[in-house]
C-alpha positions as CSV (number, residue, x, y, z in Angstrom):
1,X,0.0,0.0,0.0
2,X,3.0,2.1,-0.7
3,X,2.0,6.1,-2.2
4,X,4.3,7.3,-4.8
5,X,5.5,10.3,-3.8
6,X,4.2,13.9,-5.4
7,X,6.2,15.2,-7.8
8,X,7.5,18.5,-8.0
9,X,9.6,21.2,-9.9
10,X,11.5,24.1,-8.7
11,X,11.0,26.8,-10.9
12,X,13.9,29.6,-9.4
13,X,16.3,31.7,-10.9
14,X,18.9,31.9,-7.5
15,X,20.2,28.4,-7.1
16,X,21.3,28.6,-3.6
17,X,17.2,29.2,-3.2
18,X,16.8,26.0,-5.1
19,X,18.9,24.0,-2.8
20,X,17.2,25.6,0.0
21,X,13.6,24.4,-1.4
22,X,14.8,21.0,-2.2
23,X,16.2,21.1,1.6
24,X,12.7,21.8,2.7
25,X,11.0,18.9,0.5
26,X,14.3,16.4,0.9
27,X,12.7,15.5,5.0
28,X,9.6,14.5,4.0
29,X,9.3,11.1,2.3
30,X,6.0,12.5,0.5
31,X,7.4,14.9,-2.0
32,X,9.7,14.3,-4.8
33,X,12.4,17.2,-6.7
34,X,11.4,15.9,-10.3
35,X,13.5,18.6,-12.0
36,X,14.8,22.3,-11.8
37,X,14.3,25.7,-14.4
38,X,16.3,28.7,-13.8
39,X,14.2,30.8,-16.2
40,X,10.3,30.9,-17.3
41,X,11.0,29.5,-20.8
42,X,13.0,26.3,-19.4
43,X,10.3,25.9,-16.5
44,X,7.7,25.6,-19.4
45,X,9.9,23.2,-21.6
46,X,10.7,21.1,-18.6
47,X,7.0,21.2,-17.0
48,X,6.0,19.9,-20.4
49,X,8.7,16.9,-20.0
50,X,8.1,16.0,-16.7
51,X,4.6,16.6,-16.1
52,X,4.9,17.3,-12.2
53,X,1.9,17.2,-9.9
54,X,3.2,20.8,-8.0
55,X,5.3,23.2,-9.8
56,X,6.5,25.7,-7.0
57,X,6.9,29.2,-9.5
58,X,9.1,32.4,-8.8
59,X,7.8,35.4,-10.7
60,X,11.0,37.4,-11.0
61,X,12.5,35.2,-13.7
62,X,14.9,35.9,-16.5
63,X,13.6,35.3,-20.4
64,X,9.6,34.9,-19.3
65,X,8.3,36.2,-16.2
66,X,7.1,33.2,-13.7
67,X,3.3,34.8,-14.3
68,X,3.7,35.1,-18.0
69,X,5.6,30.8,-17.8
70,X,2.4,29.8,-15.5
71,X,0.0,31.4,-18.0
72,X,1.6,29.2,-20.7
73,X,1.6,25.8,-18.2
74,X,-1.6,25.8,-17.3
75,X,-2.8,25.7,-21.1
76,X,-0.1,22.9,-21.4
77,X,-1.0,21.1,-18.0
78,X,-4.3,22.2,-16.7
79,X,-4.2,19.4,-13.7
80,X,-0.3,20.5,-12.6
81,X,-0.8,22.3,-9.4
82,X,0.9,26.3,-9.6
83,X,2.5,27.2,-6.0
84,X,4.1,30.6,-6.4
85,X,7.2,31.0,-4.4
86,X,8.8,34.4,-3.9
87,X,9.8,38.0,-3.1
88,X,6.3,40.0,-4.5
89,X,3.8,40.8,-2.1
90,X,1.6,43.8,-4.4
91,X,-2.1,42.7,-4.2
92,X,-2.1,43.1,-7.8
93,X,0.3,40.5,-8.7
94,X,-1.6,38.4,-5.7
95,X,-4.8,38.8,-7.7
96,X,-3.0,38.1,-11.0
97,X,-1.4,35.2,-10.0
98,X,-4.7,33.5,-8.8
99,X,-6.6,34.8,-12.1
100,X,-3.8,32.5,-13.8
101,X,-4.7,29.5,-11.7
102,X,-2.6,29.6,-8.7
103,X,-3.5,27.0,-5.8
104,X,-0.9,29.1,-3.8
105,X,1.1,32.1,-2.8
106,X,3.7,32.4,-0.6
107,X,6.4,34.7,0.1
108,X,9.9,33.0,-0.2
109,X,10.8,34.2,3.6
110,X,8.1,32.2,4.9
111,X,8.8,29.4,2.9
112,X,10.3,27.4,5.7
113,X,6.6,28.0,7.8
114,X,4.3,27.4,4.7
115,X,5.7,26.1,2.1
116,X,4.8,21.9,2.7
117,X,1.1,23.5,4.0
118,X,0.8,25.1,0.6
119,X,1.5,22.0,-1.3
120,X,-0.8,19.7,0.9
121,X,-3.6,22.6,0.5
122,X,-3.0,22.6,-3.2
123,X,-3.2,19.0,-3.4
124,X,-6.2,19.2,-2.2
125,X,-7.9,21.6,-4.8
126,X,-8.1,24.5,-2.2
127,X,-5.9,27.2,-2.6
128,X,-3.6,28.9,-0.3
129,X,-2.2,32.5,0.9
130,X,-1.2,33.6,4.2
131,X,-3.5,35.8,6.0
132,X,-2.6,39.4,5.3
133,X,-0.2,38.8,3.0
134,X,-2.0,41.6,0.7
135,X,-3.1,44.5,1.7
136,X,-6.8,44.4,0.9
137,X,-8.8,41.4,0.3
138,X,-8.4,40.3,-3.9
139,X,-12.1,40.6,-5.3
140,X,-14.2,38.2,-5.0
141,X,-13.9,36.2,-8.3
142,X,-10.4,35.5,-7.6
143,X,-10.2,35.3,-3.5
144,X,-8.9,32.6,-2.3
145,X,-9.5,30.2,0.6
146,X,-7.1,32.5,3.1
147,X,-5.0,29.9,5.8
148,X,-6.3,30.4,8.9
149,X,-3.4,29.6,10.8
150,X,-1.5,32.6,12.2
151,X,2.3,32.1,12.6
């Protein structure tokens, strides 16, 4: 009754970042580093490849923005889950990034406290951002189910 493990790829243009991520996912026996992009056009030629279950997305990428590379993915792979991992915190990238698809947003300094309860929310067809993380809420067609948690 074994459970393969998810699958994911790192899309992140710092690799020291990457290694940190995989650090994160390495512990737990539940999650799988399928593959790594360091720039929006690889992360869609590689998602197409691989065909992960979670693809954890920086936005500030070189060649194709990580919001332009997740618009292009979720065409590609409408089941892959989008996890957006990084440094923007503008309600208006927020709101764009759920438009898109997203099942999650987190900021990369609070990756170590959300990132494994993004991925199990996003497995789970909800959809995940830290409460507060925006400014206002996003409107209502693309709010998300806020965590509940404080931290």
């Amino acid at each position: 009754m074994e459970q393969s493990a998810v699958r994911i790829l790192v899309v992140e243009d710092f690799s020291p970042y990457r290694t940190f991520i995989r650090s994160l996912l390495g512990g737990n026996g539940h999650f799988e580093v399928v593959g790594e992009a360091a720039d929006g056009l690889e992360a869609v030629r590689i998602a197409q490849e691989l065909v992960p279950e979670v693809i954890l997305m920086d936005i500030g990428l070189p060649k194709l923005n990580g919001l332009d590379a997740a618009r292009r993915i979720r065409k590609l792979l409408p089941s892959s889950k989008i996890v957006f991992l990084t440094q923007e915190a503008g309600e208006e990238v927020i709101e764009e990034a759920f438009r898109i698809g997203a099942s999650g947003y987190i900021q990369k300094d609070q990756a170590g406290a959300d990132l494994l309860r993004a991925i199990r929310t996003a497995l789970g067809n909800g959809k995940f951002l830290r409460r507060g993380l925006a400014a206002g809420e996003p409107a209502a067609a693309t709010s998300p189910i806020q965590d509940k948690q404080s931290s």
